[in-house]
N, C-alpha and C positions, 0 to 999 in steps of 0.2 A: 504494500500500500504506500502512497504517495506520502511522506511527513506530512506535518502539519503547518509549516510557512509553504510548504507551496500548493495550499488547497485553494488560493483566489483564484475566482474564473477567468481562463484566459478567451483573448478574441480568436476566431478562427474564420471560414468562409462568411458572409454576409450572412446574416439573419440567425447565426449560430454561435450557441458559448459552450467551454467546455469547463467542466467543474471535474477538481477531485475531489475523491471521497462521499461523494453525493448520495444522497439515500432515498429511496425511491418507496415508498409507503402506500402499498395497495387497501384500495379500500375494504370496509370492512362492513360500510353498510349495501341495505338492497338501492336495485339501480336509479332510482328517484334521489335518492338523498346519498351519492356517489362523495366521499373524503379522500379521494386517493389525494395524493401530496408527495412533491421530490424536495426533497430539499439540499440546500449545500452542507459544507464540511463543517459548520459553526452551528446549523441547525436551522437556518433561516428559509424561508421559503423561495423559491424557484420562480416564480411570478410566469416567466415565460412556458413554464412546463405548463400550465392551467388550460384546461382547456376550454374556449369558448363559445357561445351559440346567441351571441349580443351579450347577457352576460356570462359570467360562470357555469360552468355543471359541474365540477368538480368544489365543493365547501370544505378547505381543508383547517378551518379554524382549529384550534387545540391540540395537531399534532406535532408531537415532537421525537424529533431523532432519538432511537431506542440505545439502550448501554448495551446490548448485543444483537446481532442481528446475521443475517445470513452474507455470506462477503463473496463477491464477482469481481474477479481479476481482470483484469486490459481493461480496455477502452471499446465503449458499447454508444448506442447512438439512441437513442431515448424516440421512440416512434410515435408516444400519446397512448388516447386510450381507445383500447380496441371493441369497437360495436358486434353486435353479432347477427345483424341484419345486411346483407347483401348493400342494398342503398348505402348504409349511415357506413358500414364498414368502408367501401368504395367511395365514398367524398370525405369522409371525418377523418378514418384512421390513416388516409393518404394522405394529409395535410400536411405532414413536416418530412416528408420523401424530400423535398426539393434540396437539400443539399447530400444525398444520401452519396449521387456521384463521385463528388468532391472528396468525400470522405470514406468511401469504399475500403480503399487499400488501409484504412487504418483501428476499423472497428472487427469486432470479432461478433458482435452479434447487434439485432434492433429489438429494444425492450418495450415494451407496452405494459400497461396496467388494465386491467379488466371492467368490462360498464356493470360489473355488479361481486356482490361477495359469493366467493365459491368456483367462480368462473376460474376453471384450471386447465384448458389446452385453447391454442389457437384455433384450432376446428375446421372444418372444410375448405374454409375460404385461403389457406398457408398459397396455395396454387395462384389464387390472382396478386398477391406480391412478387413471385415469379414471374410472372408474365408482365410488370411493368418494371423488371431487371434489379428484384431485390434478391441478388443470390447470396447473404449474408441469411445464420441462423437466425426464426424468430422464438423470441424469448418472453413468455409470460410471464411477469412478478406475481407468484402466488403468496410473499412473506415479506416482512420487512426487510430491506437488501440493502448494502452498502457497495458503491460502483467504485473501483479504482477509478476508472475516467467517465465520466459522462457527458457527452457532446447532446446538448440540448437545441435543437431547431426551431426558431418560435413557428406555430399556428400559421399558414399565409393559406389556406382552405377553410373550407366548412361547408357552415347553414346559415340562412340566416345573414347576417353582416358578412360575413366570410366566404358566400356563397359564390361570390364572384372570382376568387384566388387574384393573388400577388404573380404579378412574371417572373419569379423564380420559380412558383409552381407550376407555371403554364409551361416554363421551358424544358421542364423534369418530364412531362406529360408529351410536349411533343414531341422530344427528345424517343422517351418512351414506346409510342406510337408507332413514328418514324421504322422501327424496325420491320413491321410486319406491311410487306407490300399489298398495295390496297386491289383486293377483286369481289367480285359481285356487281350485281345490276345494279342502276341506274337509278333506279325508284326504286324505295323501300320503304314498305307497310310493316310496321313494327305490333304484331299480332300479340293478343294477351287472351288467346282462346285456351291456354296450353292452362290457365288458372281454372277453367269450366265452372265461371261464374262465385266462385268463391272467397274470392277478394274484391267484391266490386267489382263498375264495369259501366258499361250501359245497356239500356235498353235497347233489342235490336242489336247488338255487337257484331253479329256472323252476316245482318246483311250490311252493315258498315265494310265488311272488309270483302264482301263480294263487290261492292262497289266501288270498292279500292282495286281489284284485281281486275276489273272491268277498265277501269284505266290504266292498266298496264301496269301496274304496283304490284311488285313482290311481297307477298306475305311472309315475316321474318319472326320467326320466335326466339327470339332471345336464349330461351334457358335450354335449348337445343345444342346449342352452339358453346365451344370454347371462348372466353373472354379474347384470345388473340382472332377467332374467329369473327369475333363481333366486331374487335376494332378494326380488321381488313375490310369487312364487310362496308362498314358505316365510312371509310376512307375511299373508299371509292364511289361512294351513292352521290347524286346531285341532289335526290329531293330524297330528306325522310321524313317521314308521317308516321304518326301516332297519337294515340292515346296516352295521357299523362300517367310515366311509369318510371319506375327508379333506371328504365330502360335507357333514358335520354342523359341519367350523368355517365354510360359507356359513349353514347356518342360525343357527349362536351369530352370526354379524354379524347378522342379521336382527332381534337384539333383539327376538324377540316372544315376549314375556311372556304371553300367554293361549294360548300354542300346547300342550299338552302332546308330550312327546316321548320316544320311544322309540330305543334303540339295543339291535339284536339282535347278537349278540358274536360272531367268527369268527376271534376272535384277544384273547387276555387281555390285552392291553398297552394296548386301548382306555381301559380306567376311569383310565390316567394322563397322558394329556393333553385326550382329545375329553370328555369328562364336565366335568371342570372349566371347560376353556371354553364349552361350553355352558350351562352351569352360570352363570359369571361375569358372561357377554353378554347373556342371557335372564331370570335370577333364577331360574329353574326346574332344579331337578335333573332330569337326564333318568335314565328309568326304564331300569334296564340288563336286558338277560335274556340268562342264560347258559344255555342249553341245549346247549352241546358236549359230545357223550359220546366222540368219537372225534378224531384230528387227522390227515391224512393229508398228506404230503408228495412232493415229486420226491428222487427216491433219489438222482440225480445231480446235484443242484444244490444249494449252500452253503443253509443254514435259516434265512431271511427270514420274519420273519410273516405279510408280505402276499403271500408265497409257499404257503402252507399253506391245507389246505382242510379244514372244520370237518365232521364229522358229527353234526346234530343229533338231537335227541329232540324229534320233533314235536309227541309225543303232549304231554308238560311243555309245550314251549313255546305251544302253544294253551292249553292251561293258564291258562298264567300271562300271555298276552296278556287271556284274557278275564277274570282275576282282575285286572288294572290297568285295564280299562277300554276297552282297546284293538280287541276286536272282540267278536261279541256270539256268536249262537248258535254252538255248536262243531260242529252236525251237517255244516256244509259243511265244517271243514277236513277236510283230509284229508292222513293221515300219510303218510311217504316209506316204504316199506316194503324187504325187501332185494333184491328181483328192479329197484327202479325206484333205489337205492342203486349197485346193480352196473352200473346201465345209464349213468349218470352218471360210472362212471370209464373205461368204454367209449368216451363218447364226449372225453374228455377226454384221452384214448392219442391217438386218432383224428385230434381237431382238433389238439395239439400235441406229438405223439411223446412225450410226459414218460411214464414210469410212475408211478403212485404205490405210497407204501410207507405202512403205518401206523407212526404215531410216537405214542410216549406224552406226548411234550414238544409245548405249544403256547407262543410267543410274542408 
């Protein structure tokens, strides 16, 4: 371990400190009320390690560096804290990658803290840090730990405020990217049939995307496909469409800038985090179309948004697809009418016992 005069954080690549002795304090509560805390060699708090979503998620008031704890030799690169949702893990826990390059050659591993107590392996997702060229060990802190060197990256991702990323993480990203040469079609319909209505959706979904394939749009299912396969895919598309899905933060990685993009709306709460990072990653504002005239929900189940099912107005939403560019003659789309509306919540009783009810509130 490092003495004790030389534990002051020194400067390293922009936007990163490296601390010795550092102590890394996983939390202890459940994941609402998250205490994880790093702290330095004196015992003070780490400010840049915190992670944020406008404000804080992580409350590390009251702790303090333990008189024994478990000890990590070399120099480790302090990754934040790890989600265990596909989404949040893919825009959150990517957040402080952006100087990982730089610093490759000199860490032996990337340490994360967990979004809840008991959370003891990285879990299926170790694969998508791979594929954007994290080939250093990852390392869950299950105990309080004391780091010989800890290279700490501030936050330049997220949600929220952060939604939009810093150009050191955009260049991480495109850098990233860049490796996987871009193939597939030209149009791409970014399909959420493969959920079979049980995560939300809308009303009508299966002839939304016949009407998409009607216009020459590839129907694309996401969780079919390898993440390198995604970002190939989305690197090469000129138009992508879809419906609002944790889908579109693969495409903002994709950085591609000649893509035009669409996000059709199925829940209002998209425009404040997936627009801006697409936004941030790409340079392109993606064109948003709101055509919900109704919201329908499970009467018996607490009101998630990605719980909730949109009914749109087709007839607008054609519309305004072929007013943006997005598809061309209108005669083939063809609108959801209420006999094929009704039949849609029919089979939705059917496939998952839920009733729905209409609700004036969407989220």
């Amino acid at each position: 371990m490092s003495s004790k005069q030389d534990s002051a954080p020194r400067a390293e690549p922009p936007a990163v400190t490296a601390y010795d002795g550092a102590f890394v304090l996983p939390t202890t509560k459940r994941r609402l009320r998250n205490n994880y805390a790093v702290l330095d060699a004196a015992g003070a708090r780490i400010a840049a390690a915190d992670t944020f979503r406008g404000g804080p998620l992580n409350f590390s008031e009251g702790r303090v560096a333990p008189a024994r704890c478990t000890e990590l030799s070399g120099a480790h690169y302090f990754g934040g804290l790890l989600f265990q949702h596909f989404g949040h893990i893919f825009v959150e826990s990517t957040a402080r990658l952006h100087a990982f390059p730089a610093l490759r050659d000199r860490i032996a591993s990337v340490v994360f803290v967990g979004i809840a107590a008991g959370q003891t392996e990285i879990g299926r997702f170790g694969s998508m840090f791979e594929t954007l060229g994290i080939d250093r060990p990852l390392n869950l802190i299950t105990e309080p730990t004391r780091v010989e060197r800890l290279y700490v990256p501030e936050q330049l991702g997220g949600i929220g405020d952060h939604a939009a990323g810093a150009p050191p993480l955009h260049r991480f990203f495109a850098e990233a990217s860049a490796r996987f040469d871009a193939r597939g079609p030209e149009r791409i319909f970014i399909s959420r049939a493969g959920y079979r209505l049980m995560r939300g959706g809308v009303i009508s979904e299966d002839l939304l995307e016949a009407n998409m394939a009607a216009q020459g749009y590839t129907l694309f299912a996401p969780e079919q496909h390898s993440l390198a396969d995604q970002i190939a895919t989305y690197r090469s598309a000129r138009f992508i469409l879809g419906l609002d899905s944790s889908a579109f933060h693969v495409v903002a990685a994709s950085c591609n800038s000649a893509a035009k993009i669409g996000i059709i709306l199925r829940r209002k709460s998209t425009v404040d985090d997936i627009a801006p990072h697409v936004e941030g990653f790409t340079g392109r504002k993606p064109v948003i179309f709101d055509a919900i005239r109704r919201v329908w929900s499970d009467a018996d189940a607490e009101l998630h948004s990605w719980e909730q099912y949109a009914e749109l107005d087709f007839a607008e939403l054609g519309r305004a697809l072929q007013g943006e560019g997005f598809i061309g003659d209108l005669e083939a789309w063809r609108p959801a009418g209420p006999r094929m509306r009704a039949g849609f919540r029919k089979r939705m009783v059917k496939r998952t016992g839920k009733t729905l009810t209409q609700s004036d509130e969407t989220i």
